[in-house]
Rosetta silent file (secondary structure, phi, psi, omega in degrees, C-alpha in Angstrom):
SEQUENCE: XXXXXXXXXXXXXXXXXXXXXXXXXXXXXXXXXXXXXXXXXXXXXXXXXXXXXXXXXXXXXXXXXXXXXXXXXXXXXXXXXXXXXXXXXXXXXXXXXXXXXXXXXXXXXXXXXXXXXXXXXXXXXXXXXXXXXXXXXXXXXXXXXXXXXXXXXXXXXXXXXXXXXXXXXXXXXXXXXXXXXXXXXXXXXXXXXXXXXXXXXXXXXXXXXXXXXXXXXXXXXXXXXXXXXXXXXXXXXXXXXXXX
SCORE:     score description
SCORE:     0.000 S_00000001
   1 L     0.000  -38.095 -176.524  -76.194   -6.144   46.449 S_00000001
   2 H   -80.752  -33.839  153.416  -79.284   -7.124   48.432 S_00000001
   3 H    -5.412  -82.007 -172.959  -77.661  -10.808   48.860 S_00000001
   4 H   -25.502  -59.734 -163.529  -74.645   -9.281   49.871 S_00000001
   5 H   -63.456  -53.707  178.767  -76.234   -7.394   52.328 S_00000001
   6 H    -9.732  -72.490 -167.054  -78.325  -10.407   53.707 S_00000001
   7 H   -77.916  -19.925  159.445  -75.779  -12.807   54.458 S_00000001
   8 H   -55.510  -31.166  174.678  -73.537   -9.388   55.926 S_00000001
   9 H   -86.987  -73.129 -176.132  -76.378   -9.215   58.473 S_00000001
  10 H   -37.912  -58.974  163.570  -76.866  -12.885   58.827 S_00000001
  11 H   -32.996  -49.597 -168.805  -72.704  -13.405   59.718 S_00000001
  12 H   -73.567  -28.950  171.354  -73.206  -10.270   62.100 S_00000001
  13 H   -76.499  -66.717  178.522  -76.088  -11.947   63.934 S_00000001
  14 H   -30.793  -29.728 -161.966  -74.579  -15.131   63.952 S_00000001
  15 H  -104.424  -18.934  146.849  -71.095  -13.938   65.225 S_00000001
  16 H   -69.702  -48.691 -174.789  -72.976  -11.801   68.035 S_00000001
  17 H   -72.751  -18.535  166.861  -74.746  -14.826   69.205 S_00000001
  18 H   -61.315  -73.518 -160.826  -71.328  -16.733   69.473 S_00000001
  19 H   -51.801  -63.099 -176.531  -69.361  -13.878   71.330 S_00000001
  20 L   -50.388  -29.973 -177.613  -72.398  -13.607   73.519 S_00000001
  21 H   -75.876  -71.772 -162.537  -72.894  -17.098   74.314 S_00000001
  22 H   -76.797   24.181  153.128  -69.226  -17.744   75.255 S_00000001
  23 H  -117.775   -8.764  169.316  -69.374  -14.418   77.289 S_00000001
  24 H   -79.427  -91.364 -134.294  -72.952  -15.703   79.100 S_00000001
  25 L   -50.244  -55.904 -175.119  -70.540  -19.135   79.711 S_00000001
  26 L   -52.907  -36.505 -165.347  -67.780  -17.381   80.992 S_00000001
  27 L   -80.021  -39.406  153.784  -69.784  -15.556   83.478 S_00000001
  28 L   -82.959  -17.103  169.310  -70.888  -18.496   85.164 S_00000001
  29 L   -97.829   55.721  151.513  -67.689  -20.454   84.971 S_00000001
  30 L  -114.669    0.379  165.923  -66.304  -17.524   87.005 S_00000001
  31 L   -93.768   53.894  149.360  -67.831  -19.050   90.451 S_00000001
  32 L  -113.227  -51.598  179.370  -65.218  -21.829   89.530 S_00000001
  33 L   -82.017    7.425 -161.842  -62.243  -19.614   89.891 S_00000001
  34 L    29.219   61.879  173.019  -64.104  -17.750   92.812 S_00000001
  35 L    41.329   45.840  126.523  -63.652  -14.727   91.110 S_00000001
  36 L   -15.752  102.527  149.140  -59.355  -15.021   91.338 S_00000001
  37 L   -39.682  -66.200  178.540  -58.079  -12.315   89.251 S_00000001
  38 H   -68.312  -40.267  142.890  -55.161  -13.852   88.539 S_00000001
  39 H   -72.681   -0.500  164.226  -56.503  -17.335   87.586 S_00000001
  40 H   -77.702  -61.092 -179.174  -59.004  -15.140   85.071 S_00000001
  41 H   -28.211  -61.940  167.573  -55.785  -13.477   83.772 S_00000001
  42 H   -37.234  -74.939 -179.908  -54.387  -17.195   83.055 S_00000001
  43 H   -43.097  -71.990  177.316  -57.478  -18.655   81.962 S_00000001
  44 H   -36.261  -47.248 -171.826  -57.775  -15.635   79.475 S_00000001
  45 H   -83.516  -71.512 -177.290  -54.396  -15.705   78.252 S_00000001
  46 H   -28.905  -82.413  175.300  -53.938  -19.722   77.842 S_00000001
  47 H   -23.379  -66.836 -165.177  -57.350  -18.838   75.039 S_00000001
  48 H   -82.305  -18.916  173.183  -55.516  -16.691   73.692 S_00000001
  49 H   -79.448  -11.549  152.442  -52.662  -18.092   73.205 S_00000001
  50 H   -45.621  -45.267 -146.976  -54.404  -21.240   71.699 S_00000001
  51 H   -57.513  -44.971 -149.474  -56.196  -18.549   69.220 S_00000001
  52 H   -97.885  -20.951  174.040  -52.949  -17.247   67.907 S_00000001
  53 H  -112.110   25.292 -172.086  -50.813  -20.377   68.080 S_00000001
  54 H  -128.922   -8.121  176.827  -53.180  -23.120   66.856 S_00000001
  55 H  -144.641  -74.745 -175.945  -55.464  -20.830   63.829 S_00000001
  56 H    -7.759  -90.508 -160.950  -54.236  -17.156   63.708 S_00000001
  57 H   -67.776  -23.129  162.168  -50.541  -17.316   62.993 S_00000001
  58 H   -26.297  -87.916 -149.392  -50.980  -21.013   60.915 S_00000001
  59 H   -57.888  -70.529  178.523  -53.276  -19.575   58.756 S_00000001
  60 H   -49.672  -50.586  175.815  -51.505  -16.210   58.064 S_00000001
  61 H   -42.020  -69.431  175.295  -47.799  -17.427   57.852 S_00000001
  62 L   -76.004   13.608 -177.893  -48.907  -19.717   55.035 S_00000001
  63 L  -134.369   11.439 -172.174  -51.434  -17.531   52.700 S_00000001
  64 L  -162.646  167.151 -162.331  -49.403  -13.904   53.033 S_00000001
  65 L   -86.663   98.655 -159.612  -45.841  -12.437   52.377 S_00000001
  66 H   -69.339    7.670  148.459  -44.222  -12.722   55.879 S_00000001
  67 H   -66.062  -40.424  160.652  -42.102   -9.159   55.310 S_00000001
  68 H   -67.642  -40.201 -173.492  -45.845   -7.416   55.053 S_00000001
  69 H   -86.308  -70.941 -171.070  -47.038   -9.578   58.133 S_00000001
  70 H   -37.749  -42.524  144.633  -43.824   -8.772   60.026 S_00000001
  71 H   -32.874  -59.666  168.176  -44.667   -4.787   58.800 S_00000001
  72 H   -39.228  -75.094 -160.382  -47.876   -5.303   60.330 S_00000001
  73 H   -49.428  -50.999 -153.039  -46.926   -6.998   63.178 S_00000001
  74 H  -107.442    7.740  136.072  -44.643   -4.642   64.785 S_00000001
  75 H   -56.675  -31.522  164.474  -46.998   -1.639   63.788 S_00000001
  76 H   -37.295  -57.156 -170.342  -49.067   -3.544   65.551 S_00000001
  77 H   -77.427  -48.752 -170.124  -47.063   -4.025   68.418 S_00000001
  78 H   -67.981  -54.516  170.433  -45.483   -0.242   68.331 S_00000001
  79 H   -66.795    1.841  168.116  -49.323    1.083   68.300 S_00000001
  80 H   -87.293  -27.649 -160.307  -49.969   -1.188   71.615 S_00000001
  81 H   -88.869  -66.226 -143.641  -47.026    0.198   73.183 S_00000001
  82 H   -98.600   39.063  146.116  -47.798    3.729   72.956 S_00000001
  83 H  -106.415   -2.828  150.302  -51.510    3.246   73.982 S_00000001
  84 H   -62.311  -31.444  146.682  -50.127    1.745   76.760 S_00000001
  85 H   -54.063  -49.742 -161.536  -48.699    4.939   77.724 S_00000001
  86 H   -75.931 -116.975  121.461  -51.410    6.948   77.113 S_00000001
  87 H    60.499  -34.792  142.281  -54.054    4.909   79.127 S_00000001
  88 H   -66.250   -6.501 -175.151  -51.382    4.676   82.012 S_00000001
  89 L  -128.857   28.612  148.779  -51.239    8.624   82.063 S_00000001
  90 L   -81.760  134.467  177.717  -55.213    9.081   81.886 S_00000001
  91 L   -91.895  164.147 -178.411  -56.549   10.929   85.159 S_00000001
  92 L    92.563  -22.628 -125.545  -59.613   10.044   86.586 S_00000001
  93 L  -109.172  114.515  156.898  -60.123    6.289   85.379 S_00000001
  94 L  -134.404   45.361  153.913  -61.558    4.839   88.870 S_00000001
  95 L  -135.525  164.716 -168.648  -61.904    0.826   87.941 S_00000001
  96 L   -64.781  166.469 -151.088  -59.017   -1.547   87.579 S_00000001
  97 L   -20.488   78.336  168.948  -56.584   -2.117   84.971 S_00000001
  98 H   -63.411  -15.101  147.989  -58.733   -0.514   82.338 S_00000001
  99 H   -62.354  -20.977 -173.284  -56.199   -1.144   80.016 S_00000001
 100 H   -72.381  -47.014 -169.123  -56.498   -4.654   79.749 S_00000001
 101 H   -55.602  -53.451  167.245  -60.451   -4.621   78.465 S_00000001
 102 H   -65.906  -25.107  158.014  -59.389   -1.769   76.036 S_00000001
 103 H   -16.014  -90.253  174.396  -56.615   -3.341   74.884 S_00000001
 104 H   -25.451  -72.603 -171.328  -58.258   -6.227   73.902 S_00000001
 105 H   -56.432  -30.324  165.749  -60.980   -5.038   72.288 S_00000001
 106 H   -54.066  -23.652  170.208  -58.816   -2.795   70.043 S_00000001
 107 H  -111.485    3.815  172.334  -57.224   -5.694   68.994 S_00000001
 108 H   -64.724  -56.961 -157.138  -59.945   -7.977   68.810 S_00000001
 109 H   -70.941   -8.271  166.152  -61.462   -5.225   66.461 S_00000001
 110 H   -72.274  -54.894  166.065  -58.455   -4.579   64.245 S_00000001
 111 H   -44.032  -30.074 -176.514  -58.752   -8.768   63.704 S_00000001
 112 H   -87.997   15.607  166.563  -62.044   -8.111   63.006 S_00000001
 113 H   -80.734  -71.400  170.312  -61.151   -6.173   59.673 S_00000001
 114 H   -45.124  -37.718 -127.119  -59.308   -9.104   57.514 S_00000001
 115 H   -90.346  -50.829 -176.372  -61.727  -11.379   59.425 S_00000001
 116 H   -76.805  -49.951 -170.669  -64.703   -9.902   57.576 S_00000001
 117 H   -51.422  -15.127 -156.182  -62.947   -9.046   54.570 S_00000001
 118 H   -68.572  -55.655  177.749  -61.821  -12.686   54.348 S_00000001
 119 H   -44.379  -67.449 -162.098  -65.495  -13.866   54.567 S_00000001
 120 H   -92.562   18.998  152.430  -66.995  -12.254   52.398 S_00000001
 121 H   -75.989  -31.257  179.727  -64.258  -12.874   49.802 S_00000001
 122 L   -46.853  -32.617 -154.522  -65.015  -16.687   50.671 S_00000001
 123 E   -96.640  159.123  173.643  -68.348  -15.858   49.098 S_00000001
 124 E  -129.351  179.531   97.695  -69.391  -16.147   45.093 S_00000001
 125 L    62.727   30.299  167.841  -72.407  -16.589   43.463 S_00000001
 126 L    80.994    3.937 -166.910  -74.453  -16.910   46.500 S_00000001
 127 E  -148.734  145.955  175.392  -72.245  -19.889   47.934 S_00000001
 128 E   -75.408  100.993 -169.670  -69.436  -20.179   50.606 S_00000001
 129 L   -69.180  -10.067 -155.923  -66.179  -21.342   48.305 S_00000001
 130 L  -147.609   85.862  174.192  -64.516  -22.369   51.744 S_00000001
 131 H   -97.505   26.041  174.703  -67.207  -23.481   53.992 S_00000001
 132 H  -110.412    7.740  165.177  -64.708  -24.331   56.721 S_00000001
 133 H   -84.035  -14.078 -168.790  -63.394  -21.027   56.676 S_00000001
 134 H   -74.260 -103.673  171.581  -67.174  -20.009   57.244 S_00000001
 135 H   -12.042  -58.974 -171.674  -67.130  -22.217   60.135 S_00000001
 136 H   -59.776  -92.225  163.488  -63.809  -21.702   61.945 S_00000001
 137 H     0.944  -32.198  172.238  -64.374  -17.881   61.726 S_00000001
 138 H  -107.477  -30.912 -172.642  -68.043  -17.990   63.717 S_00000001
 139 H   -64.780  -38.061 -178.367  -66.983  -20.820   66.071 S_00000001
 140 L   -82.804   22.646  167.221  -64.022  -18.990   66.886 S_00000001
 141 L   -92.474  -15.174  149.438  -66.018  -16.004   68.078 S_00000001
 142 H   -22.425  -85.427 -161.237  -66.851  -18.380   71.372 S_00000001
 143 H   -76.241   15.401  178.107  -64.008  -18.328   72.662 S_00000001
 144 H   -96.885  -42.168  158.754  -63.171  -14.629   71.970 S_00000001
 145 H   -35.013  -99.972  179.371  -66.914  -14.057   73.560 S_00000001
 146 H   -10.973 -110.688  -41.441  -64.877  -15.779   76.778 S_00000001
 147 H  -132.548  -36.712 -166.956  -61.843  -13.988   76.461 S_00000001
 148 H   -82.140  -66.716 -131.923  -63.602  -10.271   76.188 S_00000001
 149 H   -83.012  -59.859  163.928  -66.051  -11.025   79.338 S_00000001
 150 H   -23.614 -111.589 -170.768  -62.701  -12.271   81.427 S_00000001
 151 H    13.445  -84.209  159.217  -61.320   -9.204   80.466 S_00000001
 152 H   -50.282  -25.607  168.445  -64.373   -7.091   81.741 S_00000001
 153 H   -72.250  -34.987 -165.071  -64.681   -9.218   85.113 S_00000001
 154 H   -95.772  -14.650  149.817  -61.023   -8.949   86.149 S_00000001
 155 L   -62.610   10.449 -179.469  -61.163   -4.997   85.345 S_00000001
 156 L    34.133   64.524  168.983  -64.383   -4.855   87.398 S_00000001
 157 L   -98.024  176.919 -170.654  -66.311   -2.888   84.591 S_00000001
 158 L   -92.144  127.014 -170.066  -69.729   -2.757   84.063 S_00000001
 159 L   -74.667   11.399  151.860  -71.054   -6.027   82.417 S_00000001
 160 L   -71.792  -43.654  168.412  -72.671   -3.766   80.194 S_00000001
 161 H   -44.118  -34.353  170.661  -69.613   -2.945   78.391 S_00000001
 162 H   -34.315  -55.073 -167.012  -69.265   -6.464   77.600 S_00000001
 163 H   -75.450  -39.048  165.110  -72.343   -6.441   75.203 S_00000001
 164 H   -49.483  -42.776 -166.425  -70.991   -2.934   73.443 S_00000001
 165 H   -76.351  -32.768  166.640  -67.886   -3.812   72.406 S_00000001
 166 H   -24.201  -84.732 -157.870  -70.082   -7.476   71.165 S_00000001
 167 H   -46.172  -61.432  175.946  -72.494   -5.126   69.038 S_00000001
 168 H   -40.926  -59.722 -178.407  -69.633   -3.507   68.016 S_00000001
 169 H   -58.533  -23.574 -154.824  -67.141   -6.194   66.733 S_00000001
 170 L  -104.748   27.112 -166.984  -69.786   -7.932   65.352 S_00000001
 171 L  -106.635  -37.735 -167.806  -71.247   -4.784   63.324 S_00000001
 172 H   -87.890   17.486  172.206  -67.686   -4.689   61.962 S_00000001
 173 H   -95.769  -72.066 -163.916  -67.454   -8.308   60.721 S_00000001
 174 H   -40.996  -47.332  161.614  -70.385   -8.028   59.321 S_00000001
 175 H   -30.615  -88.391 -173.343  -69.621   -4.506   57.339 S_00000001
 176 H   -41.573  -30.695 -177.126  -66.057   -5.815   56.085 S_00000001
 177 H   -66.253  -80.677 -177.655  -67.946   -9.257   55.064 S_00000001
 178 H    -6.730  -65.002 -158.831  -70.151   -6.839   53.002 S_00000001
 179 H   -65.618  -25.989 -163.830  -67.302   -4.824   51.630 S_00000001
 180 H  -101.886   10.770  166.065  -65.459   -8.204   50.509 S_00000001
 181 H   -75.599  -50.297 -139.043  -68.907   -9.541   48.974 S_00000001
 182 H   -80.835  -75.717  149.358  -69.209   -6.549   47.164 S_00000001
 183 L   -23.705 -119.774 -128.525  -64.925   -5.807   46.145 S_00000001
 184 L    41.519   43.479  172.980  -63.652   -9.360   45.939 S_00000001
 185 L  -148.673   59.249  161.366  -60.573   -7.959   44.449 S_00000001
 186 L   -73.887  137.953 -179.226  -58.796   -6.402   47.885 S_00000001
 187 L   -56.397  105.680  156.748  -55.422   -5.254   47.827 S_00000001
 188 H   -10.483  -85.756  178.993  -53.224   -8.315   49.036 S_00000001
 189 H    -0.754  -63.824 -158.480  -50.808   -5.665   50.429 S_00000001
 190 H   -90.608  -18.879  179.233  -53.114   -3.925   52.807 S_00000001
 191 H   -67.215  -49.879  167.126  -55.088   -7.579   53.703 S_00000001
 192 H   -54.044  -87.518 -175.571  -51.453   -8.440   54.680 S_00000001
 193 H   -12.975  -52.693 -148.837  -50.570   -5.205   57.068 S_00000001
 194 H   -81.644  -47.064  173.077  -54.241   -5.357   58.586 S_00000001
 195 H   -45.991  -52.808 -153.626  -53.214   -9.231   59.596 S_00000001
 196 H   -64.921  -53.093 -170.750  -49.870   -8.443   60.821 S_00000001
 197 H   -42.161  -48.999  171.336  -51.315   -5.455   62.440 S_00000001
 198 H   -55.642  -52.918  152.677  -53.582   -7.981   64.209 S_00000001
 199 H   -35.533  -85.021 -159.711  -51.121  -10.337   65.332 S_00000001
 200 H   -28.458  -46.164  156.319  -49.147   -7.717   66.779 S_00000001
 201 H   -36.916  -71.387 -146.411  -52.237   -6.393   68.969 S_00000001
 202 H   -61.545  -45.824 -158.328  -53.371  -10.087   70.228 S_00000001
 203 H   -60.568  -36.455  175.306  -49.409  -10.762   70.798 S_00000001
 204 H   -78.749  -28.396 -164.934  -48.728   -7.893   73.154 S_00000001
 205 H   -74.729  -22.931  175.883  -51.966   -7.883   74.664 S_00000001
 206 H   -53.579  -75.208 -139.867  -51.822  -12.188   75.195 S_00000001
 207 H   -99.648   -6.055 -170.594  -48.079  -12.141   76.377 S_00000001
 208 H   -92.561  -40.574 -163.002  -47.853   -8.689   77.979 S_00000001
 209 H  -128.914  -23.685 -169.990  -50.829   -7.296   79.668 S_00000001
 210 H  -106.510  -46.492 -169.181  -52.403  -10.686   80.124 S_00000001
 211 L   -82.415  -61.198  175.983  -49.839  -13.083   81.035 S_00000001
 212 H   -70.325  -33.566  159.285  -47.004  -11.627   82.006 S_00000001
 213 H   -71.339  -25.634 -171.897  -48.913   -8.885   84.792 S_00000001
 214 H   -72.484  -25.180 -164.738  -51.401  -11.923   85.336 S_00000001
 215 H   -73.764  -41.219 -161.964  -48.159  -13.926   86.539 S_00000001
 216 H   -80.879  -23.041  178.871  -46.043  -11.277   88.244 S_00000001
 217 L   -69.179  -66.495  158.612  -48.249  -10.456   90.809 S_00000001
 218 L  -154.602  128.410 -162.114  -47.797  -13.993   92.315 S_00000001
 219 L  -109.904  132.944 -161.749  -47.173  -17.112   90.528 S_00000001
 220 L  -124.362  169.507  174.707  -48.502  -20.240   91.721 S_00000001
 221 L   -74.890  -18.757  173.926  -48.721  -23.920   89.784 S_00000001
 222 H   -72.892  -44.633  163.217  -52.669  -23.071   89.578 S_00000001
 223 H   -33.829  -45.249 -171.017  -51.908  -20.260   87.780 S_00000001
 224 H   -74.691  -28.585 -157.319  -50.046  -22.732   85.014 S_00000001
 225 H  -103.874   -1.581  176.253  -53.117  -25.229   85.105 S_00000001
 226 H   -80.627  -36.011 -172.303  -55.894  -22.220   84.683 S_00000001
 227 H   -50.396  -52.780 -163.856  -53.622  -21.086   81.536 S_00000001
 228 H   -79.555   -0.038  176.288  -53.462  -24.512   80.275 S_00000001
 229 H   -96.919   10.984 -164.422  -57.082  -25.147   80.793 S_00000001
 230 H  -118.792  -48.249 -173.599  -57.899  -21.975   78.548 S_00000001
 231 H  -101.154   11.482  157.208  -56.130  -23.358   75.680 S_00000001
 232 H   -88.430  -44.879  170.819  -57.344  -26.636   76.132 S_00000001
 233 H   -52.499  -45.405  147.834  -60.859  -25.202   76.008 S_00000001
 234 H   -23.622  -82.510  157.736  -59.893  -23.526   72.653 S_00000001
 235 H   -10.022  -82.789  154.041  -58.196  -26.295   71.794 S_00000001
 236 H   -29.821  -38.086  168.097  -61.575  -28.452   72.393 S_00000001
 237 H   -71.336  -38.454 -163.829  -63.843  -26.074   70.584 S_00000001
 238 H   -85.936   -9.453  179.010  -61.779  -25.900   67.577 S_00000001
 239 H   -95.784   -9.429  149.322  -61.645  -29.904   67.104 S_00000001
 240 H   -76.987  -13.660  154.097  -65.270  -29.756   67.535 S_00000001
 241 H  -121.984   18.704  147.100  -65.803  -27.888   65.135 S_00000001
 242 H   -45.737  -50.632  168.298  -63.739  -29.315   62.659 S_00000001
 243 L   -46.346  -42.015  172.729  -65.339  -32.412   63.293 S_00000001
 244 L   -97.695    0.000    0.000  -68.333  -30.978   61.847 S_00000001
């Protein structure tokens, strides 16, 4: 148990200093876009849609029962929808599109349930059976670090939030890693749903809230090459750290 807990704290530090790092990066590549809304939007979405179509949806499609991810998925989707109503029919709210930042993080932090559980099923006997799921899993908290701090820039929020919802996600990787040190017999079933569930989130907020409002306001060819530079940056990260 005291292991357990160790390396559940160690993952939780580790996976804060990633998010943080690629939201300190972000903050400084945002005198590149001269603070463009709409090229953040891009940038943001092109990440995510690397996330979900080059390791997310891979990975899940081909370990779990795609009628339980497709369950998920469009609870997923159906719970996105109607907190997008409520959050357009909150009074009061006076910084921009406050949905997009909450969005996100709700669905970063619903990914971050399987995410932990995953881990710390990965672990036995004091050793990482999969240490390139170990790997993938903190490197791809970079670019999610990016993705959340976008978020918070083009809703002109307080760069403090940034660092909460951090502490947060990464208290709940670290927790679920715990719980799946400790278990390491979770019900398939619900490990599917919470994935689906996960998709569903990243997919509306990625093609919906990020893409499709980042576009519609006015769509230019820079717009296409900030997207495609977002998932090239992904893209870049994730063969580096394969490579190692």
């Amino acid at each position: 148990m005291v292991d357990g807990l160790k390396i559940s704290l160690f993952i939780m530090m580790m996976i804060f200093l990633g998010t943080g790092l690629g939201g300190l990066a972000t903050k400084y590549m945002g005198g590149v876009f001269r603070k463009n809304h709409s090229l953040l939007h891009m940038f943001c979405g092109g990440l995510l849609i690397a996330l979900l179509g080059l390791e997310i949806f891979p990975e899940t499609i081909s370990d779990y029962n795609s009628i339980g991810l497709l369950a998920g998925l469009s609870s997923g989707i159906v719970f996105m929808i109607i907190m997008d109503h409520v959050l357009h029919n909150v009074k009061g709210v006076h910084f921009e599109k406050p949905q997009m930042y909450i969005f996100l993080f709700l669905a970063l932090f619903i990914h971050s349930i399987p995410t932990g559980l995953a881990l710390g099923m990965s672990f036995e006997e004091q050793q990482f059976q999969d240490p390139a799921l170990f790997s993938a899993i903190l490197i791809h908290h970079f670019p999610e670090g990016m993705v959340m701090m976008v978020s918070v820039m083009v809703s002109n929020a307080n760069p403090k939030i940034f660092w909460v919802f951090n502490l947060l996600l990464s208290f709940a990787v670290g927790t679920t890693s715990y719980l799946g040190i400790t278990i390491n017999s979770g019900s398939i079933k619900i490990q599917t749903l919470f994935l689906g569930a996960a998709l569903g989130t990243l997919s509306y907020v990625t093609l919906y809230e990020i893409l499709w409002k980042g576009a519609s306001d006015r769509f230019t060819p820079l717009m296409v090459g900030a997207a495609l530079a977002g998932f090239l940056t992904f893209l870049f990260l994730k063969l580096s750290a394969f490579s190692h």
